[in-house]
VMD Tcl script that draws the C-alpha trace (Angstrom):
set ca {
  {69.96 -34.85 -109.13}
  {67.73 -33.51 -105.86}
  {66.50 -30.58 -107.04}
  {67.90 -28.42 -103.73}
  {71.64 -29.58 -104.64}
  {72.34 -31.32 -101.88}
  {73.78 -34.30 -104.23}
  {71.82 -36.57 -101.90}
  {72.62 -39.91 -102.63}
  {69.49 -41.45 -102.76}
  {68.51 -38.67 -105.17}
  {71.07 -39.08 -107.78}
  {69.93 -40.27 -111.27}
  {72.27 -43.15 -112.57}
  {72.97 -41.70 -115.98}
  {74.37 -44.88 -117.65}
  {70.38 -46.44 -117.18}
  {68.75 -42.94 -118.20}
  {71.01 -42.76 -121.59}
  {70.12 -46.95 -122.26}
  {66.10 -46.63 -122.04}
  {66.40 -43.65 -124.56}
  {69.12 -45.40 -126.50}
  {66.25 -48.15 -126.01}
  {62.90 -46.47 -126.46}
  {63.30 -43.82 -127.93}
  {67.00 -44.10 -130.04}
  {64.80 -43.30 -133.42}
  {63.86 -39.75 -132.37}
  {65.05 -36.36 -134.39}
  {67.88 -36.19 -131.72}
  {67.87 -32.13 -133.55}
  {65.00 -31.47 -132.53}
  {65.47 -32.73 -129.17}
  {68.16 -30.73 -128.54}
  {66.19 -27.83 -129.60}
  {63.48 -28.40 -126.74}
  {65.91 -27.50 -124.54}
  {64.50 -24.27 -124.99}
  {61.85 -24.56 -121.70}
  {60.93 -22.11 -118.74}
  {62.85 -24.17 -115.97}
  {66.03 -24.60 -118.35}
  {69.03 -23.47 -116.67}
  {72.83 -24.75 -116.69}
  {74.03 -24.54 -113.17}
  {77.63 -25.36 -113.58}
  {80.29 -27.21 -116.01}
  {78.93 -30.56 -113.85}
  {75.17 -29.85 -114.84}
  {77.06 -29.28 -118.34}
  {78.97 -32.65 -118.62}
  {75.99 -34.45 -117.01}
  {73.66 -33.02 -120.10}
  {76.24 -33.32 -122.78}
  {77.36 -37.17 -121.85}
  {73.57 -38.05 -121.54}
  {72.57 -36.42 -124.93}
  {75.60 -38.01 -126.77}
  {75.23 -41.51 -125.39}
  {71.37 -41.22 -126.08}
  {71.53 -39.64 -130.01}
  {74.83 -41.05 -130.67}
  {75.96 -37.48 -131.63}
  {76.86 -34.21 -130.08}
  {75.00 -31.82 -129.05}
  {74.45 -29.47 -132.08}
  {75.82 -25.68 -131.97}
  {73.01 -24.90 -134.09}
  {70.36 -25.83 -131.70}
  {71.71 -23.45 -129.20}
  {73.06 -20.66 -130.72}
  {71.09 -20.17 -134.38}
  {67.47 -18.63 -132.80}
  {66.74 -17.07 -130.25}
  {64.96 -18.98 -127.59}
  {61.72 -17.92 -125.18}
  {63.98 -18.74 -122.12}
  {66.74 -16.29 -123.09}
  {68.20 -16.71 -119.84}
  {68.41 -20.56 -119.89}
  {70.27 -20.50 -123.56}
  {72.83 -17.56 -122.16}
  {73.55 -20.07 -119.59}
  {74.04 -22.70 -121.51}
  {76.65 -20.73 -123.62}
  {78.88 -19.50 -120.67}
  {78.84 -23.17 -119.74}
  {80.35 -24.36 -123.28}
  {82.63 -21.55 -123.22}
  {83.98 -22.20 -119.62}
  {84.78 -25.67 -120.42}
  {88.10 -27.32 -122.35}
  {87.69 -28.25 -125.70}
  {87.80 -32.08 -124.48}
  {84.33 -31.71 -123.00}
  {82.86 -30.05 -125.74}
  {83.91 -29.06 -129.39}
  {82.87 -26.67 -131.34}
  {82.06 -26.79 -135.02}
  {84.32 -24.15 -136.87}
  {84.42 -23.28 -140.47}
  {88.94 -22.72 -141.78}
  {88.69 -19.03 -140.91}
  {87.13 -19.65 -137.40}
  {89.76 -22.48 -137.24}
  {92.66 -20.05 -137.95}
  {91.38 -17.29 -135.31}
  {91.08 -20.42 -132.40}
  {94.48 -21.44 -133.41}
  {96.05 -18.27 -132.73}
  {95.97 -19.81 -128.91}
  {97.46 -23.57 -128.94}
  {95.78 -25.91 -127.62}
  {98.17 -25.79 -124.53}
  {97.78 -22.52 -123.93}
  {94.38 -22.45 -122.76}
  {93.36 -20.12 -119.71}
  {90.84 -20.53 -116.95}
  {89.66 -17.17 -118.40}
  {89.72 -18.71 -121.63}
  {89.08 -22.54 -121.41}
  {87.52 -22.88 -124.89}
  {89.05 -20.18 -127.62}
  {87.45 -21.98 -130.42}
  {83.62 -20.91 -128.65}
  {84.97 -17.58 -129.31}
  {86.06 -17.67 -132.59}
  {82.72 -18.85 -133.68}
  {80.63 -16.01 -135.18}
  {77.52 -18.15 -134.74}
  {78.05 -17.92 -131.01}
  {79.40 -13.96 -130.91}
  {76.39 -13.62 -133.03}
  {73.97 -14.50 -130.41}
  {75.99 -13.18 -127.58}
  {75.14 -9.80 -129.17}
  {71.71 -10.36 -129.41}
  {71.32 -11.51 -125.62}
  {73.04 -8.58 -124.94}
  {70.44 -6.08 -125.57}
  {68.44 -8.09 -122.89}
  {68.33 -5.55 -119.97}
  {68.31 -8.47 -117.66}
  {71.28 -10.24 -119.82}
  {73.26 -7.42 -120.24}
  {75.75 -7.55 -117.21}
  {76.15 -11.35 -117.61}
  {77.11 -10.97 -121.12}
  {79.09 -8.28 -120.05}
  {81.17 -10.34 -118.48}
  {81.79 -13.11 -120.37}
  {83.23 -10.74 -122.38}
  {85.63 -8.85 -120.73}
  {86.66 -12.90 -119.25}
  {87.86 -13.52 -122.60}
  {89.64 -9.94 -122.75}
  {91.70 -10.86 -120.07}
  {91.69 -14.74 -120.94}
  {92.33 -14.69 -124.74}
  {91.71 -10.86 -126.59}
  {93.57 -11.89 -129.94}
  {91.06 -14.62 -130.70}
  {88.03 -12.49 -129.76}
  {89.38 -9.70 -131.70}
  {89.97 -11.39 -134.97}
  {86.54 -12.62 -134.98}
  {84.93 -9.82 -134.39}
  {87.04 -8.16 -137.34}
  {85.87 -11.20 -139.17}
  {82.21 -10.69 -137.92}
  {82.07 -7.34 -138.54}
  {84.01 -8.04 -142.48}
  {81.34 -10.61 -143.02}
  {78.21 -8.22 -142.21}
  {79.86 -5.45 -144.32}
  {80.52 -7.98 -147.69}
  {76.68 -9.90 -146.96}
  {75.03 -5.72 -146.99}
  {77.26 -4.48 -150.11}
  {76.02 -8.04 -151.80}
  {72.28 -7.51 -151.38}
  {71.88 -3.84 -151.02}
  {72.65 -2.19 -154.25}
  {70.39 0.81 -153.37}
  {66.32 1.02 -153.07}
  {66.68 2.03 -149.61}
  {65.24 -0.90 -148.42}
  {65.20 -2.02 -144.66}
  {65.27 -5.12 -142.91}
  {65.67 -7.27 -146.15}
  {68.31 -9.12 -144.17}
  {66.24 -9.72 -140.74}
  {65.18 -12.79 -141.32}
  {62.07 -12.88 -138.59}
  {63.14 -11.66 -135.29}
}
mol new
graphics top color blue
foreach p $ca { graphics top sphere $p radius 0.5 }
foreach p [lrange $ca 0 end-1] q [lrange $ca 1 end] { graphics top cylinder $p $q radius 0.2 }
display resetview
């Protein structure tokens, strides 16, 4: 859309033709990697209508969802951009976008059914996944991220505590086994960093 937000209607992009010329032209592309360039300077998720507008255009274009792993496994240059992007998945119902649990991250989103949902907490399953918390705690030792991250945070105290709490148990369990398994002594740091 116009680029001020007005919602102009001259300015609006008919998303049905956009998603059939790159069904069209370009259906053969490594959607993955695609989804992965999202990672630019100007990239920024406004709202959960920027959010639907992205998600229905990438699905109807790759055929497939857009992949949790694209947004949440690396850090991107436009920090800012991908910490939007989160709060965006996490502030919207499970029906608009899904996240890809393993059985214990399925058990902790289950401890809220799928009725009782908040506005605080639109999404529990985006906070039982460790990939996400993960990254969460990364962005949040960006000084300009902090207070954002902050506050998705204490949203999801207020909107759904139990499921962020077993996760981070989980989390923090997981971290614990994954240093006991490939430590056994030598003093050795940053065997586990994996690049930055």
């Amino acid at each position: 859309d116009s680029s001020d937000g007005s919602g102009g209607g001259a300015s609006l992009w008919n998303l049905n033709v956009v998603s059939r010329l790159f069904l069209e032209d370009f259906g053969d592309r490594d959607w993955s990697l695609i989804a992965r360039k999202l990672d630019f300077d100007d990239f920024h998720v406004r709202d959960a209508n920027h959010l639907g507008a992205l998600l229905r255009l990438y699905q109807s274009s790759s055929g497939i969802v857009l992949p949790l792993d694209a947004v949440v496994s690396a850090p991107w240059h436009n920090q800012a951009g991908q910490l939007s992007l989160i709060q965006a998945l996490l502030s919207v119902p499970s029906d608009v976008y899904t996240f890809s649990l393993n059985d214990e991250e399925s058990n902790d989103a289950a401890i809220i059914p799928p009725n009782g949902a908040t506005s605080s907490c639109p999404n529990p399953a985006g906070w039982a996944c460790a990939r996400v918390l993960q990254r969460l705690l990364v962005l949040s030792d960006v000084p300009s991220l902090v207070q954002k991250v902050r506050d998705l945070f204490v949203r999801v105290l207020i909107g759904c505590p139990e499921v962020l709490l077993c996760a981070l148990v989980r989390l923090q369990l997981s971290v614990t086994q994954q240093a006991g398994a490939g430590g056994g002594g030598g003093g050795s740091t940053g065997s586990n960093n994996g690049g930055s």
